[in-house]
Structures are given as C-alpha cells and as structure tokens.
C-alpha positions in Angstrom: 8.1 33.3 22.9 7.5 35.9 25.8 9.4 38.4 27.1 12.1 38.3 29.9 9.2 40.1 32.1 11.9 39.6 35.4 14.1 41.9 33.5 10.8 44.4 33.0 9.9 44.3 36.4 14.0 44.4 38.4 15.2 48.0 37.4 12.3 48.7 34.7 10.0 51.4 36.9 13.0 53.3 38.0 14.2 53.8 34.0 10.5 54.3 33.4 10.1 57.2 35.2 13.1 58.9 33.9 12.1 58.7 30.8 8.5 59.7 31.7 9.6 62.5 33.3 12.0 63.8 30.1 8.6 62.8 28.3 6.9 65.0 30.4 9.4 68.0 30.3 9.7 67.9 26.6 5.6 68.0 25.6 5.3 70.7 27.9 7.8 72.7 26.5 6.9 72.0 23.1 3.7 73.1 24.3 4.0 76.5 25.9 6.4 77.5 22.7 3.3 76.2 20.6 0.7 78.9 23.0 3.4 81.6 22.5 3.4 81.3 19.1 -0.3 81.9 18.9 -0.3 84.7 21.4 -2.0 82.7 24.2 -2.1 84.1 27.9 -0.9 82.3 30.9 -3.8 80.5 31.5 -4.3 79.5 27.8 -0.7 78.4 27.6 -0.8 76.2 30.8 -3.7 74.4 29.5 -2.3 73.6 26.2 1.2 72.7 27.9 -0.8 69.9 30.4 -2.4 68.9 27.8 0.5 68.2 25.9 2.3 67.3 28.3 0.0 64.8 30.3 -2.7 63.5 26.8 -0.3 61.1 25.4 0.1 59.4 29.1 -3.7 59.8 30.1 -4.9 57.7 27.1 -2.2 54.9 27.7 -3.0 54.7 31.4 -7.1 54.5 30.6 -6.5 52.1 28.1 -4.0 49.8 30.4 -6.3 50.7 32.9 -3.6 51.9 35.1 -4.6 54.2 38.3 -3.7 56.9 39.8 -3.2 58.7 36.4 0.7 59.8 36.5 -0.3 63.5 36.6 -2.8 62.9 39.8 0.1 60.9 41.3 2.8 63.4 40.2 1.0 66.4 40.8 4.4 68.4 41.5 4.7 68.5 37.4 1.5 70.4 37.3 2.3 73.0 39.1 5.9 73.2 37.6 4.1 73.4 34.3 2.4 76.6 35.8 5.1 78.0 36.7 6.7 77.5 33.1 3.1 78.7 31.2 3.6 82.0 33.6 7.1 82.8 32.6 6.9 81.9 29.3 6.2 85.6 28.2 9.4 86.5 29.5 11.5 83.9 27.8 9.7 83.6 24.5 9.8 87.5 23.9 13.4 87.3 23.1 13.6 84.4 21.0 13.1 84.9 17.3 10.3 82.8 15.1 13.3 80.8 13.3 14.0 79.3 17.3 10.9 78.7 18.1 9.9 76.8 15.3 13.2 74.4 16.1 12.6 74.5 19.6 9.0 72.8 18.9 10.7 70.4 16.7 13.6 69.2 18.6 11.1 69.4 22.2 8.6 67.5 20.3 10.9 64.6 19.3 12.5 64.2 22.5 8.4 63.7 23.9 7.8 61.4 20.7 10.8 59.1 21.9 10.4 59.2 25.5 6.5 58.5 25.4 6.7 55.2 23.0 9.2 53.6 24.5 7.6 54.0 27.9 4.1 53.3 26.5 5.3 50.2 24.7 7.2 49.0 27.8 4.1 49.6 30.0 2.2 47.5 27.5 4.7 44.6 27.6 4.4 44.6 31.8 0.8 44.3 31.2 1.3 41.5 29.3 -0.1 42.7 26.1 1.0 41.1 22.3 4.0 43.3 20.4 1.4 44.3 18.1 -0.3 46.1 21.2 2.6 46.9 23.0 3.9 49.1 19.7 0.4 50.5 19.2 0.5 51.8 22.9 4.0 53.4 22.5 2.6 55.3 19.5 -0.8 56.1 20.9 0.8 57.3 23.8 3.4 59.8 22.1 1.2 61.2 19.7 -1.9 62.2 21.1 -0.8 64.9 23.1 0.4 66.3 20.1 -2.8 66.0 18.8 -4.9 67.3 21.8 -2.2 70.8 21.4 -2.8 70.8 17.6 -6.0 71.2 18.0 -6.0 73.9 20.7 -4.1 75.7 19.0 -6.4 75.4 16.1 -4.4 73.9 13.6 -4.2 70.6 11.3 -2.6 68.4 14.0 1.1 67.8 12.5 0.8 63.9 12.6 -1.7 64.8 9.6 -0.5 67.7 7.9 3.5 67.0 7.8 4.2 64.2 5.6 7.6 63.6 7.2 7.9 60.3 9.0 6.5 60.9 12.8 4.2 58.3 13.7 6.6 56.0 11.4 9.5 57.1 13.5 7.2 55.9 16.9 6.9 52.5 14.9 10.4 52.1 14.1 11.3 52.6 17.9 8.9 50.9 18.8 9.8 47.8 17.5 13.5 48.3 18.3 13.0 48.9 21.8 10.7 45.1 21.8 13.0 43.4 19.6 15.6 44.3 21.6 13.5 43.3 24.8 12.4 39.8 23.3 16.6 39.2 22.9 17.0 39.6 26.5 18.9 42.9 26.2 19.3 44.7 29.1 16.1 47.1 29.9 18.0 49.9 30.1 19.8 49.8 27.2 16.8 48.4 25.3 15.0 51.7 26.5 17.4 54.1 25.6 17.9 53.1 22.3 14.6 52.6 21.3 14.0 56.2 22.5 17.2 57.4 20.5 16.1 55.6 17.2 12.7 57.7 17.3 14.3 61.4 18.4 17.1 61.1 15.9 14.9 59.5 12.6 12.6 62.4 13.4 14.9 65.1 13.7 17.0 63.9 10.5 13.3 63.9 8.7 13.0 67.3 9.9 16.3 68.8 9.0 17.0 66.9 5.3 13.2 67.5 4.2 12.5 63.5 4.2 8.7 62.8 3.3 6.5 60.2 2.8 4.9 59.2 -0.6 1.2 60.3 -1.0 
C-alpha cells in the first residue's frame, strides 16, 4: 500500500511551510535563550540561533537532496534571526533563570513537533518507505538541537535527559503517516502529528517521565 501522494501534493506545500516556519521560529528562540544563558554576545547568539534554527532542515534537505536549502531560499528568516540574537540582551535581562529554563523547553518542543512532521511528510513526497520517512522527521527535529548543544558546550539533551524526546519524534511520527496511509486529510494528519510530539514532550517535562536505563 502507498500513500494518497494527490493528497501530499494538493494543499500539502502550503501546510508545510507553516509549519516550517513555526519550526523555524521556535529553534531560534530556543536558541538565543540557550546563548543568553551562557552569556554569549550577539554575534555568538545568532550563530547558535541559525544553527538551531536552520540544522535540523539542512540535514533533511541534503539527505532528500532537495535545493535551494530553505534558509538560502528564505533568506528573510536569517536576517530576522539577527535581529532577534541583537535584542536578545534586552529581553533576556529581565527574565528570571526559572523562565528561561521553560521557555527553552516549551520553544524546543514546539521545533521538535513542527520539524518531524514536516521532515516525515517531505520524505513521503519523495517517495521514501515509512521507516525512512519517520527516520527523516526525527533526524530533522533533533539535530539542530544537537548542533546548539554542542555550541553551547554541553551534553546535547537528546543524550543527557532521559525523558522521552527522540521517542516523542517517533510517536508523531508515526501518527502523522498512519494517519496519512488512512487517507486522512493532510492537514489534519499534520497537525496532529505535530500536537502528539509537543504535548508527550512537554507532559515528560512537567510530571518528570523517564526512560529506563
């Protein structure tokens, strides 16, 4: 069985990049709070925010083999990440350790939901197996974690928090393409997907769930 791939390609792209964009937003945030924690100046904390931001979605698109990357195409979101990394001094200043920490969290889960689905779905137009299609949506919403993590000198938190995060990415994951191989509507198929990773992660987060050694 295949899926309905003239419902991916009708009113997918437009959902797509929506969600990319919200993808986008979120890492970058989660991002510049990341810099700020560790005292980074502008220039330091727009690198690790594109990074972030744009790691996750350069990996997919090298693997799928897709050009223009979407930051080369979109290169309005670079600058606006700029901007943010340069007034992030100003708005971080005020804003207590406590609210950083959950800002990071809940910006982080948002780019964790937005960036498998998308990946997954990108993988499904190309044609690839479920299998690769839910590998994609993970590789793509994790590594820019990964890529700040390690900027920022620090364990990256896919390997150091043993709450479910790359498990939440594989729950979605497959939610999103079983609802996609049903014939679901795209949209809602999407959404969902995306829903069922930011709210698992953010219940792991807040009610301490881990994962057996």
């Amino acid at each position: 069985m295949t899926p309905p791939l003239e419902l991916l390609m009708g009113p997918l792209p437009v959902v797509l990049q929506v969600l990319e964009v919200i993808g986008v937003i979120a890492f970058a945030v989660s991002g510049v709070v990341d810099a700020r924690k560790h005292r980074f100046d502008a220039v330091g904390t727009f690198v690790v925010a594109f990074a972030t931001a744009f790691g996750g979605g350069t990996l997919r698109d090298v693997l799928l083999d897709r050009r223009p990357f979407y930051w080369v195409e979109h290169e309005s979101w670079v600058l606006a990440i700029f901007v943010m990394s340069i007034g992030a001094a100003l708005v971080f200043r005020v804003v207590s350790k406590v609210a950083s920490e959950r800002a990071l969290v809940v910006a982080d889960a948002i780019g964790l939901g937005m960036f498998s689905v998308t990946g997954a779905s990108l993988a499904l137009v190309a044609q690839m197996s479920p299998t690769v299609a839910v590998m994609m949506g993970i590789i793509s919403s994790v590594f820019g974690g990964v890529v700040r993590d390690v900027l920022c000198n620090e364990v990256p938190m896919i390997l150091r928090d043993r709450s479910p995060y790359a498990s939440c990415a594989f729950g979605g994951c497959c939610v999103y393409i079983g609802m996609s191989y049903a014939g679901l509507p795209q949209e809602l198929s999407l959404l969902t997907g995306a829903l069922t990773i930011i709210v698992a992660r953010l219940l792991s987060w807040h009610y301490g769930w881990k994962l057996p050694n």
